[in-house]
C-alpha positions as CSV (number, residue, x, y, z in Angstrom):
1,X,53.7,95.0,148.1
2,X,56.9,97.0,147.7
3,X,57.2,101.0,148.0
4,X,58.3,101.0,144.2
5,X,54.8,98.9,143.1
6,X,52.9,101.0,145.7
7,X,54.1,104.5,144.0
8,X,53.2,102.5,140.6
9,X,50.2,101.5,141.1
10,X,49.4,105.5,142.9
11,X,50.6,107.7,139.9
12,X,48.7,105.1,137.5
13,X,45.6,106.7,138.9
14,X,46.6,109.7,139.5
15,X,46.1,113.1,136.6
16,X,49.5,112.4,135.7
17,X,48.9,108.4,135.1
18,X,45.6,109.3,133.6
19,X,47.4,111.7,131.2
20,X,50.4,109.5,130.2
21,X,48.1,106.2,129.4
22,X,46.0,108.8,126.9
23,X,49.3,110.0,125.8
24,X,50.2,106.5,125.0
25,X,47.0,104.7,123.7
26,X,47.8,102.9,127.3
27,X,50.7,101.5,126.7
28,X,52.0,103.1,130.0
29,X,50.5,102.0,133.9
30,X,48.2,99.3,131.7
31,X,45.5,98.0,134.7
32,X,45.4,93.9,135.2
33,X,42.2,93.4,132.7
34,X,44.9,94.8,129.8
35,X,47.6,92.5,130.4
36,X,47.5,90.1,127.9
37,X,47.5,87.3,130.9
38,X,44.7,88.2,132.3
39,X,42.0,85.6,133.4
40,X,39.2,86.5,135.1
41,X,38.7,84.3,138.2
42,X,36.7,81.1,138.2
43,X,33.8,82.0,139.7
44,X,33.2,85.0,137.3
45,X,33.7,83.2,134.4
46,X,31.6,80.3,135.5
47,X,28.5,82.6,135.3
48,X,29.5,84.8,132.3
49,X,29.7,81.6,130.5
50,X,26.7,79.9,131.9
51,X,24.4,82.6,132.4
52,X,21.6,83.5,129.8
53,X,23.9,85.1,126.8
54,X,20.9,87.8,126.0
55,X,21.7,91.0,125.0
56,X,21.1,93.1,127.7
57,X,20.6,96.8,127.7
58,X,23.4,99.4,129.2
59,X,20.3,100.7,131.9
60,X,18.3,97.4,132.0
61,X,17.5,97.9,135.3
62,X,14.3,99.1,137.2
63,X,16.5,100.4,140.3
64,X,16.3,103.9,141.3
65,X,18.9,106.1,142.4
66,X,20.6,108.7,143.8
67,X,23.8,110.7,143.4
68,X,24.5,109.2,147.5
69,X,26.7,106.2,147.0
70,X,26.6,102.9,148.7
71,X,28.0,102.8,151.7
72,X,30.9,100.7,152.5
73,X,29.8,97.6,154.6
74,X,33.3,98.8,156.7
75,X,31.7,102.1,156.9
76,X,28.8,100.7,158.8
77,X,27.7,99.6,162.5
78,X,26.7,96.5,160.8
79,X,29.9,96.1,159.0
80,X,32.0,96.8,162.2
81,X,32.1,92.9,163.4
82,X,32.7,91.9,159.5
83,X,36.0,94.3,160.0
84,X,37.0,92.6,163.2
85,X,36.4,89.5,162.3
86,X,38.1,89.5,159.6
87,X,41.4,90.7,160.8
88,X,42.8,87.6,161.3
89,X,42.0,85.6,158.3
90,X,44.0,83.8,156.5
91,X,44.3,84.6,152.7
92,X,42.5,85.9,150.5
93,X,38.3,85.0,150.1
94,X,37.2,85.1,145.9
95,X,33.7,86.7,146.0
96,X,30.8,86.0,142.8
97,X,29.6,88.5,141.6
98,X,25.5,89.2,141.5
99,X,23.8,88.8,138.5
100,X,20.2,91.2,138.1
101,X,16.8,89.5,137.1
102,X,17.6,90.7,133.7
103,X,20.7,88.9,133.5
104,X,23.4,92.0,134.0
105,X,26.3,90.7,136.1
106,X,28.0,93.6,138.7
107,X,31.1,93.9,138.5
108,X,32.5,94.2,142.5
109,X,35.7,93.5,143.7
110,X,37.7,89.9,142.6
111,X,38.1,89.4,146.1
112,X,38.3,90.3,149.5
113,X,41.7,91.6,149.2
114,X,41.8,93.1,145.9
115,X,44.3,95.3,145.5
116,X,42.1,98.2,143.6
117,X,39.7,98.7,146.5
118,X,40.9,101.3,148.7
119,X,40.6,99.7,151.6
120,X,43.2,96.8,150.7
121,X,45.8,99.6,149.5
122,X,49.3,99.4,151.3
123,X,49.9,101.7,154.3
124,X,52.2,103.3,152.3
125,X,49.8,104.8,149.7
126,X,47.0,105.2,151.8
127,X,49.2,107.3,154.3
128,X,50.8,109.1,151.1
129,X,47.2,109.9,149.5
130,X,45.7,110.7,153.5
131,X,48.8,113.0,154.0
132,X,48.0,114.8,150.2
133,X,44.5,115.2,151.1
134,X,45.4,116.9,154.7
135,X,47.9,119.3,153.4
136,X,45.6,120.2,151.0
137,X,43.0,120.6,153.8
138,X,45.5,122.5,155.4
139,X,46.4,125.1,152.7
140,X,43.2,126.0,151.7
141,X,42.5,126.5,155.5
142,X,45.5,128.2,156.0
143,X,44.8,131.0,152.9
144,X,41.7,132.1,154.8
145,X,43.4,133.8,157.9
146,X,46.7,134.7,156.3
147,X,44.9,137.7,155.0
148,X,44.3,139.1,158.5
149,X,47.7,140.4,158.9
150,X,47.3,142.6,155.8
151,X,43.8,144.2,156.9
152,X,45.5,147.7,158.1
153,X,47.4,147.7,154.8
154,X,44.4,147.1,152.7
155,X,42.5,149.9,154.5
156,X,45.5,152.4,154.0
157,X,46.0,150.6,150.2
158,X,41.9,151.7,149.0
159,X,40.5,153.9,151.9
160,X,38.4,151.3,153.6
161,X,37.1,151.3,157.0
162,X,38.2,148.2,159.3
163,X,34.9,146.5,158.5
164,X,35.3,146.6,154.7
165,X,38.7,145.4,155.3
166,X,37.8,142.8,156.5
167,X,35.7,141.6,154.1
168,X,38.7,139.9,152.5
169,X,38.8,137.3,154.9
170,X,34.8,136.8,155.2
171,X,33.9,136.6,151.9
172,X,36.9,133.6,151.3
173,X,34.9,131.7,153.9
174,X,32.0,132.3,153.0
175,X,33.2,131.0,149.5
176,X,34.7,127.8,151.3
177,X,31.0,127.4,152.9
178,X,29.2,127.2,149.5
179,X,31.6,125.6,147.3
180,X,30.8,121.9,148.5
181,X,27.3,122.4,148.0
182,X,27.9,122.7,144.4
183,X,31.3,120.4,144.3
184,X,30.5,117.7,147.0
185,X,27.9,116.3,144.8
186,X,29.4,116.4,141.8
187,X,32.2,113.9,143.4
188,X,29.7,111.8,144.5
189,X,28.7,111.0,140.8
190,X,30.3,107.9,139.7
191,X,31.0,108.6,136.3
192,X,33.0,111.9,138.0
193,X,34.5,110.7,141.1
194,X,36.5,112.5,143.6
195,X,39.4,113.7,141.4
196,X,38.5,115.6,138.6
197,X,36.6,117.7,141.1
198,X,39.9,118.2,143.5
199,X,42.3,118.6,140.9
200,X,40.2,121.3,138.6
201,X,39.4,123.1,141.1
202,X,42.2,123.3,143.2
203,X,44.0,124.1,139.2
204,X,41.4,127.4,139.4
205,X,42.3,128.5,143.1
206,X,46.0,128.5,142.7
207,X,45.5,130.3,138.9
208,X,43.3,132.8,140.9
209,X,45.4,133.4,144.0
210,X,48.0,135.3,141.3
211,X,45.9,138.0,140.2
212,X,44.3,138.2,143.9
213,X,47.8,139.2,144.9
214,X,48.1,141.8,142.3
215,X,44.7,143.4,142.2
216,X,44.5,147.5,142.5
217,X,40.8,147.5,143.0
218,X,39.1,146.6,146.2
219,X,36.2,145.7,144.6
220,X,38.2,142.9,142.7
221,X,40.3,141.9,145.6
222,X,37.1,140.9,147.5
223,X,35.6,139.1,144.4
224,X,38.7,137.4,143.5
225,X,39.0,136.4,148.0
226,X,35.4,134.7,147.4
227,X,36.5,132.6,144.3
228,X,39.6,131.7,146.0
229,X,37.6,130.2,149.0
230,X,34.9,128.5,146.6
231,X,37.4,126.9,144.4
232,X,39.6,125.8,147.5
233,X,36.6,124.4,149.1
234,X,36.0,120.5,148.1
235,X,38.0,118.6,150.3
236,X,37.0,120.6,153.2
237,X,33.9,118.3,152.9
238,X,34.9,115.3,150.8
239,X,38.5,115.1,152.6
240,X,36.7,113.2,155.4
241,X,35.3,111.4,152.7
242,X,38.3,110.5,150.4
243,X,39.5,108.8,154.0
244,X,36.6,106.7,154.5
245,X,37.5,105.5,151.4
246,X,40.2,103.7,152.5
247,X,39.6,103.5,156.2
248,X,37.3,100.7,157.6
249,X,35.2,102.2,160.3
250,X,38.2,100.5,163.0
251,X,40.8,102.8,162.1
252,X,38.8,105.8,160.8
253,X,39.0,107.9,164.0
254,X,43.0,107.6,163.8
255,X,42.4,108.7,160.1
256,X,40.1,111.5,160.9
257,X,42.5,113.0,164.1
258,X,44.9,114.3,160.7
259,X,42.5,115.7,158.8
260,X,40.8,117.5,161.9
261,X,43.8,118.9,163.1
262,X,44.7,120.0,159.6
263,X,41.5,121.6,160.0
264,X,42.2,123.0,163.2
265,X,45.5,124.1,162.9
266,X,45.5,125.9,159.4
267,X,43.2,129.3,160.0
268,X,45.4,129.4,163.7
269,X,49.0,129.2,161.5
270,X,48.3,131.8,158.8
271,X,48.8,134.7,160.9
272,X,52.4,133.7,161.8
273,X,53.5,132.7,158.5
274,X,52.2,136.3,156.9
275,X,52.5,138.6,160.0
276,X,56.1,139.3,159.9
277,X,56.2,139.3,155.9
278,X,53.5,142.1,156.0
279,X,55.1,144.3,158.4
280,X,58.4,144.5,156.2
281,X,57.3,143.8,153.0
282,X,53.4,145.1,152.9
283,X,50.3,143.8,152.6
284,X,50.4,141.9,149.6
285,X,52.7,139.6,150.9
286,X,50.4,137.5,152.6
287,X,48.3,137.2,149.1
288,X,51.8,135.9,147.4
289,X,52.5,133.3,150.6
290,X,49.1,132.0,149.8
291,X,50.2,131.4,146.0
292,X,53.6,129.7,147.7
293,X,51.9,126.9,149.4
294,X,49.2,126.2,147.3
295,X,51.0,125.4,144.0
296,X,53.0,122.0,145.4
297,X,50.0,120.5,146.7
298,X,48.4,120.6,143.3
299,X,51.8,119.4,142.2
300,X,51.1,116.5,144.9
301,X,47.8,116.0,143.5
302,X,49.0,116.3,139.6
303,X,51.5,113.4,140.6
304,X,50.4,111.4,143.6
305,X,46.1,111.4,143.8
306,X,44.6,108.3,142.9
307,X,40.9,108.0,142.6
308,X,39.5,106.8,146.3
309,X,35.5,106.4,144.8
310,X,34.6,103.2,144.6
311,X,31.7,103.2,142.7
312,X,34.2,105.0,140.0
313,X,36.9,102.6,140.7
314,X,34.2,99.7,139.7
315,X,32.7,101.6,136.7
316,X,35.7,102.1,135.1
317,X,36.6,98.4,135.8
318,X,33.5,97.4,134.2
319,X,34.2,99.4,131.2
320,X,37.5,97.3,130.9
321,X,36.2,94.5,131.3
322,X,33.5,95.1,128.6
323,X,36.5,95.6,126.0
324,X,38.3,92.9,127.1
325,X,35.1,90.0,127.1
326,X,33.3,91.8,124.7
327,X,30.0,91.1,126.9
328,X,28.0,94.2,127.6
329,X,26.5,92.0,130.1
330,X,29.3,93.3,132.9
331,X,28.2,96.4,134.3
332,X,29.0,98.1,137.6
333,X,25.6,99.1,140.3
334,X,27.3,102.4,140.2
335,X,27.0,102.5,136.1
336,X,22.9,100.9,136.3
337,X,22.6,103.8,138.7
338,X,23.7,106.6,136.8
339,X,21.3,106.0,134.4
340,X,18.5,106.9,136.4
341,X,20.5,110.3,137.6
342,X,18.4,113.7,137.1
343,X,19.1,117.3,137.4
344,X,16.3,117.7,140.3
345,X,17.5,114.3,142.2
346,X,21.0,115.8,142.6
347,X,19.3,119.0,143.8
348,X,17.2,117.1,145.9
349,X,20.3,115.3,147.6
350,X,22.8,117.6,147.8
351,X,20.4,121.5,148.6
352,X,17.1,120.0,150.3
353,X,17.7,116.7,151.7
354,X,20.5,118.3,154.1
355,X,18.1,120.7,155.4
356,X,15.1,118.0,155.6
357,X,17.1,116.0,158.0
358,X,18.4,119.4,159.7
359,X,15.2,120.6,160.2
360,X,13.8,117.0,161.5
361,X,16.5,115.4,163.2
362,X,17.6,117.3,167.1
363,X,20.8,115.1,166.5
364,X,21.9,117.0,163.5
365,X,19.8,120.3,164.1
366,X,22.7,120.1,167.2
367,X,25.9,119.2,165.7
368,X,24.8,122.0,163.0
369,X,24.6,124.8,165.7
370,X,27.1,123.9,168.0
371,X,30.0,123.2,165.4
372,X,29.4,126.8,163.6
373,X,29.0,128.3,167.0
374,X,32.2,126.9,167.9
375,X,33.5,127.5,164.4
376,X,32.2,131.2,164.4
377,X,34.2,132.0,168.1
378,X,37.3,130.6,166.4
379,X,37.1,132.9,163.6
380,X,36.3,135.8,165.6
381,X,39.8,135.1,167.3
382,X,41.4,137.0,164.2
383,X,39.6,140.2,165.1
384,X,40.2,140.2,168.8
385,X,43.4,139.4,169.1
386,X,45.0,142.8,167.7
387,X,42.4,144.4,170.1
388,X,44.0,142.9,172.7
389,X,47.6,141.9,172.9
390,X,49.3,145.1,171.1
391,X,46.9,147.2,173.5
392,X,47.3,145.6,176.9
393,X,50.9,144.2,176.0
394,X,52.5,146.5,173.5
395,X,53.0,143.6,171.0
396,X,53.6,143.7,167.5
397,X,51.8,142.6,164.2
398,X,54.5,139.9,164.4
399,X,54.1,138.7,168.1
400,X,50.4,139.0,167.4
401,X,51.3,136.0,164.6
402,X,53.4,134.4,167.0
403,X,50.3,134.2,169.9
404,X,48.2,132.1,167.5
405,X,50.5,129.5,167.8
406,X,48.5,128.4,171.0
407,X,45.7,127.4,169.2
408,X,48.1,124.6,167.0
409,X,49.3,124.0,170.4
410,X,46.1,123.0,171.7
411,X,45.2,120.9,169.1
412,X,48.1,119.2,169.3
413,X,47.8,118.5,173.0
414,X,44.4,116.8,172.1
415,X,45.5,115.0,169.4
416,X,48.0,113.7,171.2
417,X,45.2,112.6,174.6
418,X,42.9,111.4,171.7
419,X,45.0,109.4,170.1
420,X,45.8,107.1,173.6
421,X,42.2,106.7,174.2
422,X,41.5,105.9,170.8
423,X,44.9,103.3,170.9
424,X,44.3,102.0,174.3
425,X,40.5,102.1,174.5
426,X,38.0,102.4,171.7
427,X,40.3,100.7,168.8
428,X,40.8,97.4,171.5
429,X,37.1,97.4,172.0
430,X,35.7,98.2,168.4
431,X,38.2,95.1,167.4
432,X,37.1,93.0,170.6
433,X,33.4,93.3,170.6
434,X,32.3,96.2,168.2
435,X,29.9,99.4,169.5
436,X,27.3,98.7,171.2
437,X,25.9,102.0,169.8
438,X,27.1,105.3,167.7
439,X,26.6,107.1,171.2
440,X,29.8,105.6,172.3
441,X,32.1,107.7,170.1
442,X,30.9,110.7,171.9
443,X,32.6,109.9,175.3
444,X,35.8,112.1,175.1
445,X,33.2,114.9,173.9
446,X,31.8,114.8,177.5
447,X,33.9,116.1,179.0
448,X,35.6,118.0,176.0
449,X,32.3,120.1,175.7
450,X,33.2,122.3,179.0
451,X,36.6,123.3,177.5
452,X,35.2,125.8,175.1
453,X,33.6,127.8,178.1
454,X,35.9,127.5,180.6
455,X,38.8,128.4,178.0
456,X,36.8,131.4,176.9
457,X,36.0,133.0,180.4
458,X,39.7,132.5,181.1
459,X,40.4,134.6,178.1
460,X,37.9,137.4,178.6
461,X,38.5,138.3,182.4
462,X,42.6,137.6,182.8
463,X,43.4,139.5,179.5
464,X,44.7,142.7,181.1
465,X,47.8,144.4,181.7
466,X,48.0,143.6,185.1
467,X,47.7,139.9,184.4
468,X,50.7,138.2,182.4
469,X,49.9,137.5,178.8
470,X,50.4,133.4,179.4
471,X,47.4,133.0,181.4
472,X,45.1,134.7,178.8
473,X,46.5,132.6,176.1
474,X,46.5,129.2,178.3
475,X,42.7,130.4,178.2
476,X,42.8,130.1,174.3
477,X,44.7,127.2,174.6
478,X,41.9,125.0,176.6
479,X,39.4,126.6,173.9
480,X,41.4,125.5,170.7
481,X,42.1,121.8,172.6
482,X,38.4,121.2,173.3
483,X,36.8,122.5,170.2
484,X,39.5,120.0,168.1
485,X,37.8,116.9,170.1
486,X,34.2,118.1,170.1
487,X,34.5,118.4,166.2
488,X,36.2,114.9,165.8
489,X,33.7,112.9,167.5
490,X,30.7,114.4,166.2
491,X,32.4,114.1,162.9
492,X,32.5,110.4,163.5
493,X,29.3,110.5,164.8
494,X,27.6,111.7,162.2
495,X,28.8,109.0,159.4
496,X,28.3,106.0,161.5
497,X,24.2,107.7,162.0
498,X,23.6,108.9,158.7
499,X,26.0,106.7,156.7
500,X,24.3,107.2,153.6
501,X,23.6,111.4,153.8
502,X,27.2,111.6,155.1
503,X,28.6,113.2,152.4
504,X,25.7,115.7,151.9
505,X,25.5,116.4,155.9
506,X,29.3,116.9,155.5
507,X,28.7,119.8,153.1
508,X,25.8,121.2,154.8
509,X,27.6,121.2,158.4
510,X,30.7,123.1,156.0
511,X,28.6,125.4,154.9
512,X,26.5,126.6,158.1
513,X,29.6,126.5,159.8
514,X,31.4,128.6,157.5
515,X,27.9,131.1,157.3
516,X,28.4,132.3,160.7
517,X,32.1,132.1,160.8
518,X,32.0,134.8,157.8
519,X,29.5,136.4,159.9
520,X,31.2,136.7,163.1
521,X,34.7,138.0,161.1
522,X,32.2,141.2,160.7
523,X,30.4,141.6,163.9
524,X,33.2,140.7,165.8
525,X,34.7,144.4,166.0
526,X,31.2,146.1,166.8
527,X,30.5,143.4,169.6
528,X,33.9,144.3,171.4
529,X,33.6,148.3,170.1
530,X,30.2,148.4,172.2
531,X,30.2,145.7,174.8
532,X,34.1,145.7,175.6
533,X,36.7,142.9,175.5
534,X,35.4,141.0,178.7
535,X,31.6,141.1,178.1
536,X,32.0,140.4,174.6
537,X,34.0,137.4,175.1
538,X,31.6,136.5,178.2
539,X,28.5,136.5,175.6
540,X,30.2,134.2,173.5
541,X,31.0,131.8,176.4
542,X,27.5,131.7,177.2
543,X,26.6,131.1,173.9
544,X,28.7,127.7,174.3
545,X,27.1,126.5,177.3
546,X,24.2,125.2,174.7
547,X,27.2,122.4,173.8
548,X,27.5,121.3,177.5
549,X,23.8,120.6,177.2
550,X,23.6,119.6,173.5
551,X,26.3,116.4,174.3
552,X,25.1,115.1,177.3
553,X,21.5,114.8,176.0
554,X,23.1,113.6,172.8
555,X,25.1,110.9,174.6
556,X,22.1,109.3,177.2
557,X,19.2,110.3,174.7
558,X,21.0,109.4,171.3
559,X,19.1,106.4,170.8
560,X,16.2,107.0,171.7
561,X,16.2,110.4,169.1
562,X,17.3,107.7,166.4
563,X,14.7,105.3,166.7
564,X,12.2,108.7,166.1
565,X,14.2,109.1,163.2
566,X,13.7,108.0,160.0
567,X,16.9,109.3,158.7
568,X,19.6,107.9,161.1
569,X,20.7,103.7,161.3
């Protein structure tokens, strides 16, 4: 396919595609079933011809549902030897479609490389749409810890203490924490998909990010820093999602190494970008950076976001397909489905099944704790770092900014060792024979678990004036590098275990994650006010010593806690 037929085919789906075939009574981006040309192939019209001709009802079906989708046979264990095998084929493979008891015919895929499932896109538009969906990542990320910078001037600006000040940033993650418990599902609903929920919100947080910068009540500032972080918050748990869309299970962990380190790298780059701003411009500065690089991703996302959901991509196919056979026979599974949709099934799936499997399953009851204890010693990183370097070595707000860089330098470092053992070792093997088992993915985590402690008693007991301000900062360095690795493979392992509570575990592990993160932001400064620097930091390294546990037990015992499970695969 060429680069001009790839961008085509992107915008057709994108809002801006969407807008201009509405515009245009679809005269514009026109789908193959509208082409006058259009056949269906063979084997589908063999058996919408042959089949009994009945009218059948829209939801003649006796299948239950719920909002959790399908999973992707490429998104599997069980799939992962269909995906090898099939690398090497030789064209394409026309598949028939099922046809229910009660004669209603699903409309799936033409074939095994149709060129509307996500999977069989070019690399050009799935690296476009994976790139769009990381610097969106990014941003939102980003807009949490840019405020940090301006906490001094927003306690001078209303009369705050440092505590209150702070709020600004904790209550934006906290909003970020609960927003995909409310918007992960409803991107889960095939009649929804993915898109409308990206591109409204993400409409809302940029539209609110204007007033946040010009509030003059502190009250409203801190209201306005929560909406921001709730309306900013849907790809930080269906991002992961959006690529696993496209990504068969093979190539996912190269897939997932951008959208972790987006995730990584964006609270750690904030302070730089706002830190010098603040100090000659004020405090609002790092309020009207945020409105800067947040308005062209949703450009990007206006113009270049295609719908990833299947089951959307299919209903909406089916809906074509309808108009063009005049046979309400052709219905997608995700369309039967819908039908049987209810206002306490989604709450069921997205608020209590979560915390069911939480609460039953050690393997996620572990991930859980030990991602938003990691997550929550990151974010208390923007409190101790102005306790530290401008007291022991007289650096500015601005060279403050400037030591976060470590932490996107650490991340890079492991993406760059994860990526050859992923190229040189687990890709060749997954291709050659498959996993033996989901514990596999967890082998760079092994040894990645020690970094967090080691990296944070570096940092507590070198940071001192009579120590250079490298060998603290290396210290951060080793933290930042392990904690990127740790939280890639248990975010692999974790959909390849649960594949079909992914989405919702995604959320929950968002949101507990981002509940102590918000948390630690305010007991950060008393910790170090009443224990000191050193033992402070010391109590949080011990606190990570559960992970050195936690991953080895996971790694030998893993399959032995999923076949007690009646959650996990």
């Amino acid at each position: 396919m060429s680069t001009t037929d790839s961008l085509r085919d992107t915008i057709q789906d994108a809002p801006l595609g969407q807008i201009l075939r509405f515009v245009t009574n679809n005269r514009l981006f026109k789908y193959p079933e509208e082409h006058p040309e259009f056949e269906l192939p063979a084997a589908w019209n063999h058996i919408l011809n042959s089949a009994d001709a009945r009218t059948v009802c829209r939801t003649g079906t006796d299948t239950p549902s719920t909002i959790v989708n399908p999973t992707s046979d490429q998104n599997t264990i069980e799939g992962l030897d269909l995906e090898s095998k099939g690398l090497d084929t030789g064209g394409p493979t026309d598949t028939s479609p099922d046809v229910t008891d009660n004669g209603v015919i699903l409309v799936d895929w033409y074939s095994d490389t149709d060129p509307a499932n996500p999977q069989n896109w070019s690399n050009l538009r799935r690296a476009l749409v994976g790139l769009i969906i990381c610097f969106y990542t990014f941003v939102v990320y980003l807009s949490s810890a840019i405020y940090s910078p301006s906490v001094g001037g927003v306690m001078e600006k209303f009369g705050v203490s440092n505590l209150e000040a702070t709020l600004g940033l904790a209550m934006y993650v906290l909003g970020y924490g609960i927003g995909p418990l409310l918007f992960s599902p409803l991107g889960e609903i095939p009649r929804i998909g993915r898109n409308p929920v990206y591109i409204v919100t993400f409409g809302i947080f940029v539209v609110i990010s204007i007033p946040t910068a010009l509030v003059d009540s502190f009250a409203g500032l801190i209201v306005l820093r929560f909406l921001q972080g709730f309306f900013g918050s849907p790809c930080l748990a269906s991002g992961g999602a959006s690529l696993g869309d496209m990504y068969g299970m093979i190539h996912m962990p190269l897939a997932m190494i951008a959208w972790v380190g987006a995730m990584s790298c964006g609270p750690s780059l904030g302070p730089l970008i706002s830190a010098y701003a603040v100090t000659a411009k004020g405090w609002r500065w790092s309020l009207y950076e945020s409105i800067w690089v947040s308005a062209p991703v949703l450009i990007a996302l206006f113009i270049f976001m295609p719908e990833t959901s299947a089951p959307n991509i299919l209903l909406r196919r089916a809906e074509r397909l309808r108009q063009v056979t005049s046979s309400q026979r052709l219905q997608s599974r995700s369309e039967i489905d819908q039908a049987h949709l209810t206002l306490s099934g989604i709450v069921v799936e997205a608020l209590i099944k979560p915390l069911e499997i939480t609460i039953k399953d050690p393997a996620v009851l572990f991930v859980q704790i030990y991602s938003a204890i990691l997550y929550a010693i990151y974010y208390s990183y923007f409190e101790v770092f102005p306790l530290v370097f401008p007291v022991y070595y007289g650096m500015t707000l601005g060279e403050v900014g400037l030591v976060f860089i470590c932490i996107a330098i650490g991340c890079i470092l492991a993406i760059i060792l994860y990526g050859l053992y992923l190229y040189y070792v687990l890709i060749p093997r997954m291709k050659k024979s498959g996993i033996a088992q989901q514990e596999d993915v967890l082998t760079p985590g092994l040894a990645a678990c020690f970094g967090p402690t080691i990296g944070l008693f570096i940092f507590a007991w070198t940071a001192r004036a009579s120590i250079h301000w490298i060998v603290p900062v290396i210290g951060v360095t080793i933290y930042a590098g392990s904690i990127f690795t740790v939280l890639q493979v248990v975010f692999l392992y974790v959909p390849m275990t649960y594949p079909q509570y992914s989405a919702s575990l995604f959320a929950a592990n968002d949101f507990f994650r981002s509940a102590l993160a918000s948390g630690s932001i305010l007991f950060a400064h008393p910790l170090y006010k009443n224990l000191g620097f050193a033992k402070g930091t010391s109590l949080l390294g011990g606190l990570s010593v559960i992970g050195i546990f936690g991953m080895w037990i996971l790694f030998f015992c893993g399959a032995k806690l999923r076949a007690l499970s009646k959650f996990a695969t």
